[in-house]
Structure formats: C-alpha cells, structure tokens
N, C-alpha and C positions, 0 to 999 in steps of 0.2 A: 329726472329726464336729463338728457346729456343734448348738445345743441354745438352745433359747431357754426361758424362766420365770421366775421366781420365786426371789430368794434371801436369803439371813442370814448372817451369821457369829454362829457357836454352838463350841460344844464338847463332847466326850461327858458332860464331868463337867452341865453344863445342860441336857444331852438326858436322862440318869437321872430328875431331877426335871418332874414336871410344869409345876408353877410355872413355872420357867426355857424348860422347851423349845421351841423353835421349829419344829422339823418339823412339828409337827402342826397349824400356821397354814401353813407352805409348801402342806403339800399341799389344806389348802382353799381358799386361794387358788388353784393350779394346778388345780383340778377348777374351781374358777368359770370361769376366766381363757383357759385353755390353747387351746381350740378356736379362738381366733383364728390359731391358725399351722396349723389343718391338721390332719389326722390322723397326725402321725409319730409314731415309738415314743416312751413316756412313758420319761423317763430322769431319774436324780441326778447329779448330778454334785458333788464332791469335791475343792477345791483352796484353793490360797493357805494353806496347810499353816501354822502357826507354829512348829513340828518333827514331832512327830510324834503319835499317835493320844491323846495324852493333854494336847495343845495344842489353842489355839483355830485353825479351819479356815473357808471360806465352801462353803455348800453351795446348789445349786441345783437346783430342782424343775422340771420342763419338756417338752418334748419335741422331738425331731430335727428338724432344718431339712434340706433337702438343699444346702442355700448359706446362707452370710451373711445375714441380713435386718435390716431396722431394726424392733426390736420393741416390740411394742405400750406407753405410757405404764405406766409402774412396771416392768417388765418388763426382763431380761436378756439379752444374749446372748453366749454361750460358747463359745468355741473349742476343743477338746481336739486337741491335738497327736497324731500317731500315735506309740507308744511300746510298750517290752516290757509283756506282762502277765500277770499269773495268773488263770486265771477261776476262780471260785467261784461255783456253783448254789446257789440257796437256794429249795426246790421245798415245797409246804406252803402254810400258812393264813399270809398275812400279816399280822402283820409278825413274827410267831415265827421263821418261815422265815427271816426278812432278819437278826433277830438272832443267830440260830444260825451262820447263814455268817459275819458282821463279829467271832464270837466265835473262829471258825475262824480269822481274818483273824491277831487281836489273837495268834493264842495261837501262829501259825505265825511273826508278827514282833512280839518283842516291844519296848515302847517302848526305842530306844536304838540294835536290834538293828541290823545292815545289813540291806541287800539291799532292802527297800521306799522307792522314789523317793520318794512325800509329793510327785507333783507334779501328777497330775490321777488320780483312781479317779471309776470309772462303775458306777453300777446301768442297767442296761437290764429296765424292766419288761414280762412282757406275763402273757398266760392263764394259765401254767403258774405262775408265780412270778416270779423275777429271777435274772440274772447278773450279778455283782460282776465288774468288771475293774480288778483289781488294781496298778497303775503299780508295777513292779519296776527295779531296777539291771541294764544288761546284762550284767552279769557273773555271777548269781543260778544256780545251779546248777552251773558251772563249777569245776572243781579248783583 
C-alpha cells in the first residue's frame, strides 16, 4: 500500500508526555492538509523501528494512495511492503480504543521478545474505529 502525510520521529516514552508528543501535531496537520490526495482511507503508519516499541520509531499520518504520487510540499510518501501480520481491532471512542489495542500489542510482544518484525505496522482508520496491522516474523505461531 502506498500512503501519503505527514510525519515525525518520536517514541512512546515522548508520546506519554504532552510536552514532547508529536502525534497530536501530525494529526492536525493531516486534517488540514490531507484532502489534497483525495479521499483514501486515513492510515498511520509505523516504521524505521530503532529496535523495538520502547525505541525511537517514524510515524506517519496520511491517507492511501492507490499508486505512488509526488506529494504535496512538506508532505510524505510511504510504501509499505506486503508482509505477515496480526490484526488488532480497537472499536470504541478514540483514541482509548487505539490505546487499548497497542496495549494488547505491547503485552502480546514484549520489548525483546521474538516474533514481532519492527519493520512497517499500520493503523487503518475509519467509522467504526481502527485496525492495527501488526508486521509479525513468518515463522510466529509455528512449532
């Protein structure tokens, strides 16, 4: 999937804090910004990992492209590779919803653990809430 937005590199430990966080400028910028590419689904994206969920990461605010584009000044664009994954629903008032699932996330892989790739994860936003799709190892369930 291709995604075009808005992004930062941040980390959980500056996303806790007010002061520090950055999502909460992405997504205002992405509600200003975004309609230049269109109406595709509003999407996060999660990559460039520095190991794992207790490391610094870039995240991007945005929404689907159905191809590559040149996107609009200041603005990103993201390729996510097709890869194993685990989905996680986070259905509710946001953004409780969205921390409830990433807490589901943390608590299923914990920092260190195997099995979670750290190489691209996606929120797919719409009506109902979001779906976290999790970048897992292919091997993740196997004996």
């Amino acid at each position: 999937m291709h995604v075009v937005g808005h992004q930062a590199r941040t980390s959980n430990a500056l996303e806790r804090n007010p002061a520090t966080a950055r999502l909460p400028r992405l997504w205002d910028q992405a509600a200003a910004t975004l309609t230049a590419h269109g109406p595709g689904r509003l999407c996060v994206v999660y990559f460039d990992y520095e190991r794992d969920h207790e490391g610094q990461y870039t995240v991007l605010v945005g929404v689907e492209v159905p191809e590559p584009v040149q996107p609009a000044p200041g603005m990103t664009l993201v390729t996510v590779p097709a890869s194993d994954c685990l989905v996680y629903c986070a259905r509710g008032p946001i953004p409780e919803a969205l921390m409830a699932a990433w807490r589901h996330v943390w608590a299923a892989f914990p920092a260190g653990s195997p099995g979670r790739a750290y190489t691209f994860d996606v929120e797919i936003h719409g009506p109902g809430g979001a779906d976290l799709y999790v970048a897992v190892t292919p091997t993740i369930g196997q004996p």
